[in-house]
N, C-alpha and C positions, 0 to 999 in steps of 0.2 A: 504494500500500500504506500502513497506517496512520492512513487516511480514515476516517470512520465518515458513516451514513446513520443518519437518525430514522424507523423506521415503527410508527405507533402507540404514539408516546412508549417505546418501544424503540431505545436506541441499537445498532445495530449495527456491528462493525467489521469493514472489508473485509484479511484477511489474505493471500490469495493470489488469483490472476485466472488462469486457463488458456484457452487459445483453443484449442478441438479441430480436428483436421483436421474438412476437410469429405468426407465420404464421395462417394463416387460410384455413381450408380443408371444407367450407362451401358450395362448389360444390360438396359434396365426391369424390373429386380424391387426392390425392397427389403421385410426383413420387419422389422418393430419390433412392442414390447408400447409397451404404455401405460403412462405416468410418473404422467400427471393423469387423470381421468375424459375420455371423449368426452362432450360434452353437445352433443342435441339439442334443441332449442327450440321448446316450444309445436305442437308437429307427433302426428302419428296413424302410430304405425311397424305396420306391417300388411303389410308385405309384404316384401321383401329389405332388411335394413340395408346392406349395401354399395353399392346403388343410390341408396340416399339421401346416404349418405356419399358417392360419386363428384358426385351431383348440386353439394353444397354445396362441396367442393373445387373443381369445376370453376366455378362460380361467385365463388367467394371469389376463385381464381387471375384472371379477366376481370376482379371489380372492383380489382383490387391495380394490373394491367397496364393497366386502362383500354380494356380489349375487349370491342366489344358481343358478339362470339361465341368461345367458345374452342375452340381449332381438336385440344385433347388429349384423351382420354381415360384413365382406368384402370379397372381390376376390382379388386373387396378380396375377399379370400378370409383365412379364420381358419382356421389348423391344430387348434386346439383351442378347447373351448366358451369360454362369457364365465370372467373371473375374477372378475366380479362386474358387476352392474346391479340399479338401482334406476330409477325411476317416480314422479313426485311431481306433483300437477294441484291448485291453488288453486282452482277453479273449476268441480270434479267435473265436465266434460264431456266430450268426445271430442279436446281436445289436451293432450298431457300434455308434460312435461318430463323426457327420459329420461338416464341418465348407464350409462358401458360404462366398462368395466374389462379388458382382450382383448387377444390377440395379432391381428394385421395384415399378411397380406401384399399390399402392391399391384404388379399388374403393369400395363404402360402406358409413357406417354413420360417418360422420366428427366426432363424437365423438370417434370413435375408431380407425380413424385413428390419431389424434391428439394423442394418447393414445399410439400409435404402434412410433412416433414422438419422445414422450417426454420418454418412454423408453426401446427402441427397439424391435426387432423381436426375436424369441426362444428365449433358456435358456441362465442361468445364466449372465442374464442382469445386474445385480447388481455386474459384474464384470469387464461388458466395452464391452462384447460380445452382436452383433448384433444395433450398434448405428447406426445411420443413419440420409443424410443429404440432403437438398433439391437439388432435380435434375433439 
């Protein structure tokens, strides 16, 4: 406490730190809305988003663990429509850049939705893209 961090010549200072329990998805369900956008990347959505979202979860969890195959699955299902999306393509052709705004329920193996918890849905998670929090 009373540390401070420099980002983007913004001092900021660290006042408080909390460590949340960590939840348990030991029924495999958990539902959360979105904190940050899901961003998809450079891809054609045309058919079920939850299928591609399960695709890239289940991929991201192989390369995290180092498994050439993952042996989990989930389904995403939305109670309700988006809260927002956009669409954005540099390059006017048939891959776009899409960003969701939504609630999320996945059902499946608690270990991978624990996994979809602790660091988000699609890409470039390691940005702050696709966080998400209990609904």
């Amino acid at each position: 406490m009373g540390e401070s961090i420099t980002y983007f010549d913004n001092e900021l200072m660290i006042c408080d730190v909390k460590f949340l329990p960590k939840p348990s998805f030991h029924e495999g369900k958990g539902s959360f809305v979105t904190i940050s956008p899901i961003f998809l990347s450079d891809c054609v959505v045309m058919g079920n988003l939850g299928e591609i979202l399960s695709d890239i979860l289940t991929n991201n969890f192989c390369q995290y663990f180092n498994l050439s195959q993952c042996p989990y699955r989930c389904d995403f299902y939305s109670r309700k429509d988006l809260y927002g999306s956009y669409v954005t393509s540099e390059k006017n052709d048939l891959f776009y850049d899409y960003y969701y705004n939504m609630d999320v329920v996945l059902k499946g193996n608690p270990e991978l939705i624990s996994f979809a918890y602790d660091v988000g849905l699609g890409n470039k998670n390691n940005q702050g893209f696709g966080m998400l929090e209990l609904y």
